[in-house]
C-alpha positions in Angstrom: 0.0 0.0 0.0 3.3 2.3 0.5 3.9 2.3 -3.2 0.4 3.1 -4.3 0.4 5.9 -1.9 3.6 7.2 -3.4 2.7 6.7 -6.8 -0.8 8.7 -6.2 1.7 11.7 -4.5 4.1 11.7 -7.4 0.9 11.6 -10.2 -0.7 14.6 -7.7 0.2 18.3 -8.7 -1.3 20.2 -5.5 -1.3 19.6 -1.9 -3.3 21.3 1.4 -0.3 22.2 3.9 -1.6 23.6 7.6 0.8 25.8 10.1 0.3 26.9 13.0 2.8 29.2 15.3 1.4 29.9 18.9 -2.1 28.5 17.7 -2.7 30.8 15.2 -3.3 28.0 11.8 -2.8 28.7 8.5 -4.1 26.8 5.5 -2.7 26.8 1.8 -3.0 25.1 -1.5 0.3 24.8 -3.1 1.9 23.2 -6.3 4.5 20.6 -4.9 7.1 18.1 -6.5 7.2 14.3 -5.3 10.9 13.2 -5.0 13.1 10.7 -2.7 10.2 10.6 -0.4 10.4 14.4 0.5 8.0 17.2 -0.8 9.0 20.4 -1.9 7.0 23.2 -2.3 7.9 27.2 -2.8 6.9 30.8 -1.4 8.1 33.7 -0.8 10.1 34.6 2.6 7.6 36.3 3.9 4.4 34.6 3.2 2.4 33.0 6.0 3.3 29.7 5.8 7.4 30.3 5.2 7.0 32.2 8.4 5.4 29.3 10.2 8.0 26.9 8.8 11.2 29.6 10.2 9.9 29.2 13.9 7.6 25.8 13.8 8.8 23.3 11.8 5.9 20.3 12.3 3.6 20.8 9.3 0.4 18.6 8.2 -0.7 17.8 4.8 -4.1 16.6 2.8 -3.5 15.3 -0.8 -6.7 14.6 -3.1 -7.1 12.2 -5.3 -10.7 11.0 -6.7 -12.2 10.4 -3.6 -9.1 9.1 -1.3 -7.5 11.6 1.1 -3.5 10.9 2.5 -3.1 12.4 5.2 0.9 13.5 5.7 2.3 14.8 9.4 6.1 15.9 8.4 9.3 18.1 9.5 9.5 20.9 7.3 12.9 22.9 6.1 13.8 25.8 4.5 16.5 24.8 2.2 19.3 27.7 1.1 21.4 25.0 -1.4 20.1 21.7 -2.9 20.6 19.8 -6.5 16.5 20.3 -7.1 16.6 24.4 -6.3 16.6 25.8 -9.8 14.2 23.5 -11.3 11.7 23.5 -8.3 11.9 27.6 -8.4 11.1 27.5 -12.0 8.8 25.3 -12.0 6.3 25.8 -8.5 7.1 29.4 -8.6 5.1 29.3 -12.0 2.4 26.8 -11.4 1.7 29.2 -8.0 2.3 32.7 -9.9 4.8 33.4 -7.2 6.8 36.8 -8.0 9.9 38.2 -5.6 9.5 42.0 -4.5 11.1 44.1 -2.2 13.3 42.5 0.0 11.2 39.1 -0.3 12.8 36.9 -2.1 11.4 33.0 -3.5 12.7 30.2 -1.1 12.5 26.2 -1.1 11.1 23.9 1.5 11.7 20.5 1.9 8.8 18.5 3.6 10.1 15.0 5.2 7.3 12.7 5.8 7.0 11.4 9.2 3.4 9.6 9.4 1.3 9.4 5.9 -2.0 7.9 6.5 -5.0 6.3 4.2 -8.2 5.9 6.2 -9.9 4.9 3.2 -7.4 1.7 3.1 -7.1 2.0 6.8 -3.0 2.4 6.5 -0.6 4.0 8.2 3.4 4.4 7.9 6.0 6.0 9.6 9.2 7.0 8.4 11.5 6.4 11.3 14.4 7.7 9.8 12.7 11.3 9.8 11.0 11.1 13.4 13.1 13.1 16.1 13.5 11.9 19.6 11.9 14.5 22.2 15.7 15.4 22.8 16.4 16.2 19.5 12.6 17.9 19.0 14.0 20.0 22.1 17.3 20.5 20.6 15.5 22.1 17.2 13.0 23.7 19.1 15.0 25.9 21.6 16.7 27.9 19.3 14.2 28.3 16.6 11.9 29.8 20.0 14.8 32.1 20.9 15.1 33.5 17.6 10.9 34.0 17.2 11.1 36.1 20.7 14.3 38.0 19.9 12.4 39.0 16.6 9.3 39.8 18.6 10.6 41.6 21.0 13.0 43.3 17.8 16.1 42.7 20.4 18.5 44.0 18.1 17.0 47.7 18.5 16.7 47.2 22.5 20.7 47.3 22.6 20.4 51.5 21.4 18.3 52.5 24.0 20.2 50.2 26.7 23.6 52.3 25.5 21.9 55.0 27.4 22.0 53.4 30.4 26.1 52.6 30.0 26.5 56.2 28.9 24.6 58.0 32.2 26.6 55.3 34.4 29.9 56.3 32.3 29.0 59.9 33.3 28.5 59.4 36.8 31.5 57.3 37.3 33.8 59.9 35.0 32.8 62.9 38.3 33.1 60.1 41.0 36.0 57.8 39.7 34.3 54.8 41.5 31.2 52.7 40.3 28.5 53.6 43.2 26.0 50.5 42.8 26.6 47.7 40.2 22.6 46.3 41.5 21.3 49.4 40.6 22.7 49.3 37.0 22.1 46.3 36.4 18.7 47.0 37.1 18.8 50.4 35.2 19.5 47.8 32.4 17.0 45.2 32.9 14.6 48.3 33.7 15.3 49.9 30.4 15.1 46.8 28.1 11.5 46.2 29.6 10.6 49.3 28.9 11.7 49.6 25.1 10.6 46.1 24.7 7.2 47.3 25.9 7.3 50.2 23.7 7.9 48.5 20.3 5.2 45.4 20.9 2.5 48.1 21.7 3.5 50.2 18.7 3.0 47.0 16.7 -0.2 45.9 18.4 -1.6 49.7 17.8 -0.2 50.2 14.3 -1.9 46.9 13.7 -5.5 48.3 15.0 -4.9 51.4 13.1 -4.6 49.4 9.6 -1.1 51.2 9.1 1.5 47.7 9.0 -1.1 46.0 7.1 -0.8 48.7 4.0 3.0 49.2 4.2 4.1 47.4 1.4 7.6 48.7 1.2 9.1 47.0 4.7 12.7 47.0 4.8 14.6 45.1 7.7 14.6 48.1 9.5 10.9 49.3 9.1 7.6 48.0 9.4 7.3 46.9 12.3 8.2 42.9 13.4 5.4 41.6 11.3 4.5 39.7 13.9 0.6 39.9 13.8 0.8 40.2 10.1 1.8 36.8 9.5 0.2 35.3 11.9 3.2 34.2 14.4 1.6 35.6 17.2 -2.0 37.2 17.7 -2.8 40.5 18.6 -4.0 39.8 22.2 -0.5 37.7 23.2 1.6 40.9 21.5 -0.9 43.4 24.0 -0.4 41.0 26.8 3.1 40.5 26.2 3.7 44.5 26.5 2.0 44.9 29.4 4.0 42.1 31.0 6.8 43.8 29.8 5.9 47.4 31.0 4.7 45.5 34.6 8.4 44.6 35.5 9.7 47.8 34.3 7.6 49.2 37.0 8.5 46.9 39.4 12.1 48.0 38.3 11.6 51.7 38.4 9.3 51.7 42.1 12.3 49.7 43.4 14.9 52.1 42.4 13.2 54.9 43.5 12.9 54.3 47.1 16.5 53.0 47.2 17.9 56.7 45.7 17.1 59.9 47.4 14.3 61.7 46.1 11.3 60.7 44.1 13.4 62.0 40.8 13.3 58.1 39.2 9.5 58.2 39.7 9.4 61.4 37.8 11.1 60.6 35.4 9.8 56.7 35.0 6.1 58.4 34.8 7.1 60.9 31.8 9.4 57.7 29.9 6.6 55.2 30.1 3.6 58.3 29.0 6.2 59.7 26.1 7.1 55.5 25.4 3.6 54.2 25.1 1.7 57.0 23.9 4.1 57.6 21.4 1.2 55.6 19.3 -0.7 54.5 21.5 -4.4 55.7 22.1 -5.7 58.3 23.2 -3.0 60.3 22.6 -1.1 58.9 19.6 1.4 61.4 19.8 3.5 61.0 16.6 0.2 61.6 14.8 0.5 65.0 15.7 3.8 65.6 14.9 5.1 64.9 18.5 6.7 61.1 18.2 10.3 62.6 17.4 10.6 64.7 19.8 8.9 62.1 22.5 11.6 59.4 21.5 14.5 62.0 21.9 13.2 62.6 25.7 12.1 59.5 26.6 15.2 57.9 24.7 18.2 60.4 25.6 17.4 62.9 28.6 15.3 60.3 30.6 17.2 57.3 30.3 20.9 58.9 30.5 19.9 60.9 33.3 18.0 58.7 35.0 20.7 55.9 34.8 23.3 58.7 35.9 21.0 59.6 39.2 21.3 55.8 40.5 24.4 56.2 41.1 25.4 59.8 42.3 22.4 60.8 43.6 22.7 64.4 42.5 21.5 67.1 40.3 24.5 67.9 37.8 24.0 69.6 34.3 27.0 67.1 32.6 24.4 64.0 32.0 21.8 66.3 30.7 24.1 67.8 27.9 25.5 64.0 26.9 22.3 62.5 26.8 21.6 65.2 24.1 24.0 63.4 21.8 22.0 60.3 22.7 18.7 61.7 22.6 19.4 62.6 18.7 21.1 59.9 17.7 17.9 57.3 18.7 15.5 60.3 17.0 17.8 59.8 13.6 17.1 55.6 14.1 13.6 56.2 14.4 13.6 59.4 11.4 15.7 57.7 9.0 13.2 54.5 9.4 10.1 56.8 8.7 10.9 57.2 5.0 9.9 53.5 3.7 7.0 54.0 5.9 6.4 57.3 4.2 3.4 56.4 1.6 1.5 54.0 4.4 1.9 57.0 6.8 1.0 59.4 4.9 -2.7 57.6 3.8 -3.2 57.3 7.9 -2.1 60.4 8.6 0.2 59.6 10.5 2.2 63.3 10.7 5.3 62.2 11.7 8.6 64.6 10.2 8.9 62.8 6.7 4.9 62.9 5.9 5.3 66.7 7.1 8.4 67.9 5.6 8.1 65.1 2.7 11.3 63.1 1.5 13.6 65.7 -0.1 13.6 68.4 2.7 13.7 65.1 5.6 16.9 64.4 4.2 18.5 67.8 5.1 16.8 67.8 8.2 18.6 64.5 9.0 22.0 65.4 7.8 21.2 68.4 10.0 21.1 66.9 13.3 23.6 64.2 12.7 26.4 67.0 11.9 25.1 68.5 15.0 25.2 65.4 17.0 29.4 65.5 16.1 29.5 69.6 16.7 28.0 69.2 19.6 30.8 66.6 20.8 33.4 68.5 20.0 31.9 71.6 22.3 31.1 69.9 25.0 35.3 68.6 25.5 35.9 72.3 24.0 33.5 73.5 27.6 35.4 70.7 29.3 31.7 69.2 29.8 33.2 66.0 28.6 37.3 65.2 28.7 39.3 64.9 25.8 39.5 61.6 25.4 36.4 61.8 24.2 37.3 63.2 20.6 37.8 59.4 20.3 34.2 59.5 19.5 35.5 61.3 16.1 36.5 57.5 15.1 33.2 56.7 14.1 32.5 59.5 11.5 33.0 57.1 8.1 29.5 55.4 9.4 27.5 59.0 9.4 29.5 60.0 6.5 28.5 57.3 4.5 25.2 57.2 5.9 24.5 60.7 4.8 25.7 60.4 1.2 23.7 57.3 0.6 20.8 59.2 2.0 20.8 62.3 -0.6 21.4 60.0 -3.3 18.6 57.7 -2.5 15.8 59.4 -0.3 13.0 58.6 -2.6 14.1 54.9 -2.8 13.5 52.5 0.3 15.7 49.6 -0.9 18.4 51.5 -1.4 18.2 53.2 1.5 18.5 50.2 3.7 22.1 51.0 4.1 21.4 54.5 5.1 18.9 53.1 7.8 21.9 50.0 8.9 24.4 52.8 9.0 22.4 55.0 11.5 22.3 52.6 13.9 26.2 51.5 13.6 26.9 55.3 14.2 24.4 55.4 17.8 26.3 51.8 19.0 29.7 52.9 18.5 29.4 56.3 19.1 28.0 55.4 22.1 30.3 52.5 22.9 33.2 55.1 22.3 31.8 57.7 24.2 31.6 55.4 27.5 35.5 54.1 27.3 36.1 57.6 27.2 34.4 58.4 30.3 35.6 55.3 32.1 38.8 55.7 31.4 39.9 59.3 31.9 39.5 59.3 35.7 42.8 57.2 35.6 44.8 59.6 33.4 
């Protein structure tokens, strides 16, 4: 009965494939070709059922024929090289009218059978050779979780705002010459990374209830949120819940810290980062819908979170953190600017005034070369005012990323793929300007 089943699934053109990430299913037809006991089908890397396959590899299968039904549980895999690519790209990629766009390009995935059924002939077969053990299932399963939460959570962008945090405590320990509380930074840290965490899910979950991700078709890997809710790896309600988890034990984080420093200054400022954070989108007050989101990241990103990380350790008022977390402050508002012109089209038909949809794309980029010479000029002032030692001219290291940023910028604002660099570049500059900035401070109380 093995071999008739095989020979039905190599005479079939079609198949039914279900996913399913977190519960939330998804159901396709697709073209597929029959070979060496594996399936292959095709799609394009961000479809829903390619996204399923990234994170959750079990996959189940219907194929019709006449009036019989095998049933097929496999292990699916997203192949990068193999013997059958070309042909299989050329061929399902036409039977399915599958095009590449934007960054999305086609990929292959090879389907192992691990249980094909008949009820009709009451038969069933495994394939030992492709079932896992429950330690091997594990082994697979682990990373491919780790990887869905750190895109979730959009990790990668958490360790900008966290530089904050190093750059307040560089601050505090450049006027002191001694760390004051390694808990309480650490806990700064933690606090922080809840925080922006909690930020970006709710921007998705309220960009998603606004219709805005859904009509962005021009998502780079910089903008566009996670796409989390769009393809169906996790539902709205788990992305709400999971930022309100998040903002909980940054709360926790920021009530503890307050009563262990003098003053109520962390609960100040805590209240103001979490308002400016979450209501940067989020109702009732939606503030980058006004024209307000850039200048609510720069205070919630630079002045709050450099400051605040500089007060849990001195305890004291001092101008010095304020002025560095200026270079901070518009460094993170250039991340988040330079990101808004993909978006530009999608926010403009929401009316979502942000800089770009205001100013449009030719003007944004002069505003942006604007404020990221100024980040430098400012730098050099402040060790000119002896506001920050000399050592940090260091800083001056990083100016090829910025220059090149800036170039690629002018000659590309009014296309997003070519842009992407611009956007990559932006980001390099905050890190190690930021990184740069802190060894100077640590290091020039010993010279």
């Amino acid at each position: 009965m093995l071999g008739q089943a095989q020979n039905i699934l190599k005479n079939q053109n079609t198949l039914q494939l279900s996913t399913s990430s977190y519960r939330n299913k998804n159901i396709v037809q697709l073209s597929y070709i029959f070979e060496n006991n594996n399936l292959y089908i095709a799609g394009l890397s961000n479809s829903v059922y390619i996204e399923h396959i990234k994170y959750n590899p079990s996959v189940f299968i219907e194929i019709i024929s006449q009036d019989l039904c095998i049933a097929i549980q496999g292990q699916a895999k997203i192949l990068k090289n193999h013997s059958l690519k070309e042909k299989a790209f050329e061929e399902l990629a036409e039977k399915d009218s599958i095009n590449p766009y934007g960054i999305y390009g086609l990929v292959l995935v090879e389907i192992k059978i691990v249980e094909l059924k008949v009820d009709a002939w009451k038969f069933r077969h495994i394939f030992v050779e492709n079932k896992k053990s429950a330690i091997e299932r594990f082994l697979t399963k682990l990373p491919s979780t780790l990887k869905f939460w750190v895109r979730a959570v959009r990790l990668p962008f958490v360790s900008v705002s966290v530089m904050g945090v190093i750059v307040g405590t560089a601050v505090a320990f450049y006027e002191t010459g001694f760390m004051n509380s390694w808990v309480n930074f650490i806990l700064a840290f933690l606090g922080i990374t809840f925080f922006h965490i909690s930020a970006d899910l709710s921007n998705d979950f309220f960009d998603h209830k606004s219709g805005l991700d859904e009509v962005n078709p021009q998502q780079t890997p910089f903008s566009g949120g996670s796409r989390m809710i769009q393809n169906k790896l996790l539902a709205p309600s788990r992305v709400l819940i999971a930022a309100i988890i998040s903002l909980v034990f940054c709360v926790v984080i920021g009530f503890y810290l307050n009563f262990t420093v003098k003053g109520n200054i962390i609960l100040y400022i805590g209240i103001a980062g979490v308002f400016l954070g979450i209501f940067y989108v989020g109702i009732p007050f939606k503030l980058v819908y006004y024209g307000l989101g850039e200048l609510a990241i720069f205070l919630s990103f630079g002045p709050a979170i450099v400051f605040g990380s500089y007060y849990v350790q001195n305890e004291v008022f001092s101008w010095r953190p304020l002025f560095v977390s200026t270079l901070i402050g518009l460094l993170i508002f250039l991340i988040l600017f330079i990101n808004q012109f993909p978006d530009y089209e999608s926010d403009k038909a929401k009316k979502k005034k942000n800089w770009v949809v205001i100013l449009g794309k030719k003007r944004s980029t002069f505003v942006y070369i604007f404020f990221l010479v100024l980040t430098y000029v400012l730098l050099i002032l402040f060790v000119i005012l002896q506001i920050l030692p000399i050592l940090s001219l260091i800083v001056l290291l990083s100016l090829p990323l910025p220059i090149k940023a800036m170039l690629n910028a002018i000659k590309n604002y009014d296309n997003y793929l070519a842009m992407i660099p611009a956007s990559g570049l932006t980001i390099l500059t905050c890190l190690t300007f930021s990184i740069l900035l802190s060894v100077s401070l640590f290091i020039s109380p010993f010279m």
